[in-house]
C-alpha positions as CSV (number, residue, x, y, z in Angstrom):
1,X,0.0,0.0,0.0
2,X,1.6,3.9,-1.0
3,X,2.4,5.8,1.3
4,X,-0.1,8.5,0.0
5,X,-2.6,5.8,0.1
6,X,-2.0,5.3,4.0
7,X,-2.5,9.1,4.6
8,X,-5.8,9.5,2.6
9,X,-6.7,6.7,4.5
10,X,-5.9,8.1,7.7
11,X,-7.3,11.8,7.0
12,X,-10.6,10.0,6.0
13,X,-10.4,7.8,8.9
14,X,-10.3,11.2,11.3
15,X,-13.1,12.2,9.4
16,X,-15.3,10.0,10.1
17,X,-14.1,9.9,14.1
18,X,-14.9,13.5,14.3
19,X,-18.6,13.1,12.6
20,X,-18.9,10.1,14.9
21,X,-18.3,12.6,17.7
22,X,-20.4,15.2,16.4
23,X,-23.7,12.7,16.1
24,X,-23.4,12.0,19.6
25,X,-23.7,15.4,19.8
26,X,-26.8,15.9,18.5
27,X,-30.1,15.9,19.8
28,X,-33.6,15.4,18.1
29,X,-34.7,19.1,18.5
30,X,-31.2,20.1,16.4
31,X,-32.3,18.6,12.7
32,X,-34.6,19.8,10.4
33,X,-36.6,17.8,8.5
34,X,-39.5,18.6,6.0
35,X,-43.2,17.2,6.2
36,X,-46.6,16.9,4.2
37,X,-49.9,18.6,5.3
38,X,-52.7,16.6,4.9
39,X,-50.4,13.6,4.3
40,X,-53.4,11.2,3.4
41,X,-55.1,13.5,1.1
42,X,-56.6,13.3,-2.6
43,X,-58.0,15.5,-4.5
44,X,-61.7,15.3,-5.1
45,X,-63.2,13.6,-7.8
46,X,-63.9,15.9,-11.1
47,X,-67.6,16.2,-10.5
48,X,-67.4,16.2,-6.6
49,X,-64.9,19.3,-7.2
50,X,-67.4,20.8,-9.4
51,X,-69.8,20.7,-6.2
52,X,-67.2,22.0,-4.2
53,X,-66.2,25.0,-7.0
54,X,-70.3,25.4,-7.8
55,X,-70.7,26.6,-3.7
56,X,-66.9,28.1,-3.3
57,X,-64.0,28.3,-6.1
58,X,-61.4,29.4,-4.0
59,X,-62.1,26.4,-2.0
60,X,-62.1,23.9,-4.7
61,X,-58.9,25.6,-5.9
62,X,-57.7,25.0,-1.4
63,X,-58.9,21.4,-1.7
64,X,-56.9,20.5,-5.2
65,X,-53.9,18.8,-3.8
66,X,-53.0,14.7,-4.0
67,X,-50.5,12.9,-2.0
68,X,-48.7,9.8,-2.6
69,X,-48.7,6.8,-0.6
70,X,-47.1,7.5,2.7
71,X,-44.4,4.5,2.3
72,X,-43.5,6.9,-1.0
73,X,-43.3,10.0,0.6
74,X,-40.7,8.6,3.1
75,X,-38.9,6.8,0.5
76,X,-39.1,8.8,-2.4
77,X,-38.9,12.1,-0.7
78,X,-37.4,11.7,2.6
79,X,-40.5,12.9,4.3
80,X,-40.1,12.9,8.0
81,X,-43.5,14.4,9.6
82,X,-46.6,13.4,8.3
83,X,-50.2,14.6,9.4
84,X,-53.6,12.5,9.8
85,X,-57.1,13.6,10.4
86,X,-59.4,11.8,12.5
87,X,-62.8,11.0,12.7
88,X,-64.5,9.1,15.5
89,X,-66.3,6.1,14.3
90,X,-66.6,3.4,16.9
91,X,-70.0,1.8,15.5
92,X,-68.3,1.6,11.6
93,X,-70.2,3.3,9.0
94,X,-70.9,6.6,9.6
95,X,-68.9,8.2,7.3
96,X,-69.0,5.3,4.3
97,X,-71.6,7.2,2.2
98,X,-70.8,10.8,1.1
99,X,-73.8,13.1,0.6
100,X,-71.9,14.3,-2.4
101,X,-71.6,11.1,-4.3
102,X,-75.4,10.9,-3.5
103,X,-76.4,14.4,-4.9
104,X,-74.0,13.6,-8.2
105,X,-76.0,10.1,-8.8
106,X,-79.6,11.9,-8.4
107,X,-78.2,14.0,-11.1
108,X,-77.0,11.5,-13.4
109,X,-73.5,12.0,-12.8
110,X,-70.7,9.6,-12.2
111,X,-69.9,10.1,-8.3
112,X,-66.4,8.8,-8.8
113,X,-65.0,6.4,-6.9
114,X,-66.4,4.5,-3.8
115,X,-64.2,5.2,-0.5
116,X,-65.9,2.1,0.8
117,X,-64.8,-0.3,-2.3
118,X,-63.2,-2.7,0.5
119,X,-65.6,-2.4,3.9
120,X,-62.9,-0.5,6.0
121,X,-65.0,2.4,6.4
122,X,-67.8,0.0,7.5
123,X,-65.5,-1.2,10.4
124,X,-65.3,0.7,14.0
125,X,-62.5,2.4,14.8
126,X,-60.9,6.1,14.3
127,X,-61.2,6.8,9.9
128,X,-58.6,9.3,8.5
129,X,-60.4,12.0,6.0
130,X,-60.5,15.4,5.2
131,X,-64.2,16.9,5.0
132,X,-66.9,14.6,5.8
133,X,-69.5,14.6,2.7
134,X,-67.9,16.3,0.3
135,X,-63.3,15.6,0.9
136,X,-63.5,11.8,1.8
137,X,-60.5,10.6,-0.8
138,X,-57.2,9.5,0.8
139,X,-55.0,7.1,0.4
140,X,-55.4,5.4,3.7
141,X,-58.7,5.3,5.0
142,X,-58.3,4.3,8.7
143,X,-56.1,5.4,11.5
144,X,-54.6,1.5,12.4
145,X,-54.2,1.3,8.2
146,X,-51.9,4.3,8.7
147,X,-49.9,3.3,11.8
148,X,-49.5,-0.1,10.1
149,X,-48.2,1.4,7.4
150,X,-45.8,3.8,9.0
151,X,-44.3,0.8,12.0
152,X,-43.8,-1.6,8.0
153,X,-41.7,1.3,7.0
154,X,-40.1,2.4,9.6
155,X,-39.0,-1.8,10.6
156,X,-37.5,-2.1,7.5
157,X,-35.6,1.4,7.9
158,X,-34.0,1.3,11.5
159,X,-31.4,4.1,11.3
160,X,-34.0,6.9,10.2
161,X,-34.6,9.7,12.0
162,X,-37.8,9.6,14.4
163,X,-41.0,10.8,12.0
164,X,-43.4,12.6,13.7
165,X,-47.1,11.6,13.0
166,X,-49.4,14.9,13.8
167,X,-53.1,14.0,14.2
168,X,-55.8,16.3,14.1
169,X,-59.4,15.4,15.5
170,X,-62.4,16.3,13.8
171,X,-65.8,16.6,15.3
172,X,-67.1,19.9,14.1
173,X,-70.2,20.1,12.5
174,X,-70.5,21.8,9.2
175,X,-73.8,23.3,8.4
176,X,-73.9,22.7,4.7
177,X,-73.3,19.4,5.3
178,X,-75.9,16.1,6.6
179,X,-72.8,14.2,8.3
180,X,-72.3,16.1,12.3
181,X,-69.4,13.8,13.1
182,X,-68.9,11.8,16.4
183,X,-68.0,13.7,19.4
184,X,-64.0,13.1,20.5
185,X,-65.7,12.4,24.1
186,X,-63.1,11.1,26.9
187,X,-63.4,7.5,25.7
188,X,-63.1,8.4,22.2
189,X,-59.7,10.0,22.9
190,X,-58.1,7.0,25.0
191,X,-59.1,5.3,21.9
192,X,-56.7,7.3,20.0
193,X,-53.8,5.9,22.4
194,X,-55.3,2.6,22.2
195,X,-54.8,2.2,18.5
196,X,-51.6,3.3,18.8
197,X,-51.0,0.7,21.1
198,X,-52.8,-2.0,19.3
199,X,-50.0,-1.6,16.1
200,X,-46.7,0.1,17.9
201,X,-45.1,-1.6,21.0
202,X,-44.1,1.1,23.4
203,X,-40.5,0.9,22.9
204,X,-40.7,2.2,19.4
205,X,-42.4,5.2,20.5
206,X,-41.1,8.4,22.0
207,X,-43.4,9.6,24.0
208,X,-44.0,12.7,26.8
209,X,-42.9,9.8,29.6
210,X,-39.9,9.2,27.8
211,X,-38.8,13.0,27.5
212,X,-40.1,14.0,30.9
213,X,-38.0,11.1,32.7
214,X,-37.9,11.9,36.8
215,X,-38.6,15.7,36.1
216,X,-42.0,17.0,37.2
217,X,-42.8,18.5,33.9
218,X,-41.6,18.9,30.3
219,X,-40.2,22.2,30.4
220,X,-38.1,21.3,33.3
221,X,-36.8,18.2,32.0
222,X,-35.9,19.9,28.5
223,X,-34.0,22.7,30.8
224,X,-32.0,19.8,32.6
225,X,-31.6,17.0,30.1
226,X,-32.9,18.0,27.0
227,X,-34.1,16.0,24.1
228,X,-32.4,12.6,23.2
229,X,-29.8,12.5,21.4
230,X,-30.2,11.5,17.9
231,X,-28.5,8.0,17.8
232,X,-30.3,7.1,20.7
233,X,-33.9,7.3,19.0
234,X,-33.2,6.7,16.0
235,X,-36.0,4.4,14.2
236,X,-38.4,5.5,16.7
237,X,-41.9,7.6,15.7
238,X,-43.5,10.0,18.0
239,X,-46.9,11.5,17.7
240,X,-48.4,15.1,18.3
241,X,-52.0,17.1,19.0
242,X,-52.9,19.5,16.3
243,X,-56.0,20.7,18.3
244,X,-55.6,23.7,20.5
245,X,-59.5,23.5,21.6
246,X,-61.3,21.5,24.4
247,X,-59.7,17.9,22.6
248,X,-56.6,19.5,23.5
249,X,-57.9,20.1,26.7
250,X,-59.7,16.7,27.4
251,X,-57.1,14.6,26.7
252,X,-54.6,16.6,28.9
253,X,-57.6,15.8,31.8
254,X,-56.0,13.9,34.5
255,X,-52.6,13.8,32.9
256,X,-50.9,16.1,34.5
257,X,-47.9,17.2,31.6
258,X,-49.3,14.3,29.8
259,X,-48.0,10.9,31.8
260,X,-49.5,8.2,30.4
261,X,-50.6,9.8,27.3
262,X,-49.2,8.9,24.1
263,X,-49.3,12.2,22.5
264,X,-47.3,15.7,22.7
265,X,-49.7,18.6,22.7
266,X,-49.4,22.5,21.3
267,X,-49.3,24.5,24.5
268,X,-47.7,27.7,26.2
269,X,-44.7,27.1,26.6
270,X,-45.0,27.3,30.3
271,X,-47.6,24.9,30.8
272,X,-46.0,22.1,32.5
273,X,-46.7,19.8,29.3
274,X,-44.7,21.9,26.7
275,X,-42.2,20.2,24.8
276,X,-43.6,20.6,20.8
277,X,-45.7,24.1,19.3
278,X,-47.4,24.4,16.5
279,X,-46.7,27.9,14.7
280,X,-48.2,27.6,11.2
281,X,-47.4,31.3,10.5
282,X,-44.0,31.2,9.0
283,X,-44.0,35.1,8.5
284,X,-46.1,36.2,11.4
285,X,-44.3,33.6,13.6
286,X,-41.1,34.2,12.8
287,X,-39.5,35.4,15.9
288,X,-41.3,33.5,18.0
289,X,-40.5,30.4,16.2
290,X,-37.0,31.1,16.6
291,X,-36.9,32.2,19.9
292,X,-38.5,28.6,21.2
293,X,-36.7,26.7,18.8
294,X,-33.0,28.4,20.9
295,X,-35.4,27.6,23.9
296,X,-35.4,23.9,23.4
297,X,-38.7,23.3,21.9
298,X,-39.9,21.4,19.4
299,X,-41.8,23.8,16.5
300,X,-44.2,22.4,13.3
301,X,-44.9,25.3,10.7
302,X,-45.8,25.3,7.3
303,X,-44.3,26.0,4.1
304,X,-47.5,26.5,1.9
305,X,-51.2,26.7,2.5
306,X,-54.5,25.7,0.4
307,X,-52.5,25.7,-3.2
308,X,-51.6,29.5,-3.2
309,X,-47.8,29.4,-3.3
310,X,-47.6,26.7,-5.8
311,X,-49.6,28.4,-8.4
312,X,-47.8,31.4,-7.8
313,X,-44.3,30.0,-7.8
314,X,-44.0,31.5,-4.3
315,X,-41.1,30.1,-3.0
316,X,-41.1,33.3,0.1
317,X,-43.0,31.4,2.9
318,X,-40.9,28.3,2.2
319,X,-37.6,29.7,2.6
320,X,-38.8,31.8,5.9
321,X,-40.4,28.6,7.2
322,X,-37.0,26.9,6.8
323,X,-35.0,29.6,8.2
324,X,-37.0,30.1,11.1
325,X,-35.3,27.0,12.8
326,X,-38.9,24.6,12.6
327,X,-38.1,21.4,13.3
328,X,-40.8,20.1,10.5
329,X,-41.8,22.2,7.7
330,X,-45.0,20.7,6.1
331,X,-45.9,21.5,2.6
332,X,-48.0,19.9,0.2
333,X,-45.3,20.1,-2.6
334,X,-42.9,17.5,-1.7
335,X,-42.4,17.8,-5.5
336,X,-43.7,20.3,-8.0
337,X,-46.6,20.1,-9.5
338,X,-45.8,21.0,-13.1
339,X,-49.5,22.4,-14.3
340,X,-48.8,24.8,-11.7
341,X,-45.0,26.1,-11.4
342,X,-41.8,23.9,-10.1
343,X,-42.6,24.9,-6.5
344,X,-41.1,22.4,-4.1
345,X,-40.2,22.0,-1.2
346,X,-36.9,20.5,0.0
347,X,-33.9,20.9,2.0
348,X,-30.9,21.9,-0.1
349,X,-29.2,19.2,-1.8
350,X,-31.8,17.2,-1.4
351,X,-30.6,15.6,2.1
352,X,-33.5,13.5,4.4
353,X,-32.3,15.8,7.5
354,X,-29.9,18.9,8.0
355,X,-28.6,20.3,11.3
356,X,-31.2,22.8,12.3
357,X,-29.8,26.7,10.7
358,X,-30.8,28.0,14.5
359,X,-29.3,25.5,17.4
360,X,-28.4,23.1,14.9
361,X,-24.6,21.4,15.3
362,X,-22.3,22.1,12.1
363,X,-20.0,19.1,10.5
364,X,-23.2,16.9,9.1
365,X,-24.5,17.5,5.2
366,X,-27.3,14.5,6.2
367,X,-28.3,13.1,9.6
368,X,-29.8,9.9,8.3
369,X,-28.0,7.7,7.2
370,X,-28.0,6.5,3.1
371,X,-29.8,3.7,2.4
372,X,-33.7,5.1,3.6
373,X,-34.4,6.4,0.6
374,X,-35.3,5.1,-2.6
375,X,-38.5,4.1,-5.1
């Protein structure tokens, strides 16, 4: 072997000792990663969308976004952070015919195609949708389909970086609409945990427990031990509340700073169970975003919202979104959508997960490791 040969070797061998030492280093709330809004989501069918445009353009034009798959999204595009929304459904059924696929038949029109073509909606259990009625298409049509899906993934890919799974729980009524969705009632929330349970075992998690350790509540123990570090939840998923309403509120009832619960939850950042916000405002926001982000917190904001920046070729909220220091930027242009502009959003170079531009350690291009992404 040269002699050259033997110091390229050894330079390259320092190298990689020194970004050995720098992963152990980092900790989960210093990487950036980017996620999808509305992870699940299709676009509605051609004539449901006429309904929808007929009563509302602008809202058609919101609604006229399609995911892929969510195994694609984290192979093909590195997604890290993907968001569900829930429905309550523990008779099966109540959301398995669409008033708007009804209306479109009375009229002689082709409703598109059945949500219920294989009986899951019939089944009890929490169903994953956007708009009851009239925004039913997804690509995953219950909540143990999706965690299924995710724990598959995530087995086969043990070295990625945890994905967070945000959930959102709908029981609003719309007045326009025939379908009043199921109250998220005390039960209907530990059902949330429960399905959880039923697909991930607890180990795989990370979880409010896990972060809060002996401290009495979240903030404390992020101002004494921080997040783990990277390489020591690596492969893991963790899941967060979008609501900030009486959900939010319920299922923090007799959890004090969440022990036992499954889920991290968007509160002041003094409450005693603050560990992960939710700033959607990436102008607005800004400062704040930053300033809890150098605070130790956890921060989900969004790159785009309900089509605007694509068709515009808007790329301003993006690049404020990711300088702001957000943990997960969401968008739902994890590539471009060429009938519109090549709006996109990724982090440069294309890598899965960057050091975060605000707390973030330097010395890493990528902190996941090759070999999680593909077709």
């Amino acid at each position: 072997m040269s002699v050259r040969l033997v110091v390229a070797l050894g330079f390259a061998m320092v190298g990689l000792v020194r970004a050995t030492a720098a992963g152990d280093d980092v900790r989960l709330n210093q990487l950036q990663v980017i996620g999808t809004h509305n992870s699940y989501h299709i676009a509605p069918d051609a004539n449901v969308m006429s309904l929808i445009a007929a009563a509302s353009r602008k809202q058609a034009e919101a609604l006229d976004y399609t995911h892929r798959p969510l195994v694609e999204q984290f192979s093909r595009f590195g997604i890290r952070q993907i968001e569900l929304d829930l429905f309550a459904d523990p008779e099966g059924g109540h959301y398995a015919e669409p008033s708007a696929r009804a209306i479109l038949r009375k009229l002689g029109k082709d409703p598109g195609p059945d949500p219920d073509r294989e009986g899951q909606l019939r089944k009890p259990g929490l169903k994953v949708l956007h708009v009851q009625d009239v925004d039913f298409r997804t690509t995953v049509s219950t909540f143990i389909d999706a965690l299924k899906e995710i724990r598959a993934w995530s087995s086969a890919h043990p070295r990625h970086v945890p994905i967070m799974v945000l959930v959102e729980l709908k029981d609003q009524p719309i007045p326009a609409l025939p379908t009043r969705p199921v109250p998220f009632t005390k039960h209907a929330l530990d059902a949330v945990d429960a399905e959880i349970l039923s697909v991930f075992k607890r180990q795989s998690l990370l979880t409010p427990d896990d972060v809060r350790g002996t401290s009495a509540t979240l903030p404390e123990a992020l101002k004494t031990r921080g997040w783990p570090q990277l390489d020591a939840c690596r492969g893991r998923v963790l899941f967060a509340l979008d609501n900030e309403d009486a959900s939010r509120d319920l299922y923090l009832e007799g959890h004090p700073a969440l022990r036992g619960r499954l889920l991290f939850v968007s509160v002041a950042p003094d409450h005693p169970a603050a560990a992960w916000m939710k700033l959607n405002d990436a102008f607005g926001d800004f400062d704040r975003i930053t300033a809890l982000v150098r605070g130790g917190f956890l921060v989900r904001t969004r790159a785009d919202t309900d089509t605007i920046e694509a068709r515009q070729n808007d790329p301003s909220r993006r690049d404020k979104a990711l300088a702001s220091g957000a943990q997960f930027v969401s968008t739902d242009y994890p590539e471009p959508r060429p009938e519109f502009s090549g709006y996109a959003v990724r982090l440069p170079d294309g890598v899965i997960a960057r050091p975060n531009p605000v707390n973030g350690v330097p010395g890493h291009r990528d902190l996941e490791t090759t070999g999680t992404m593909g077709p």
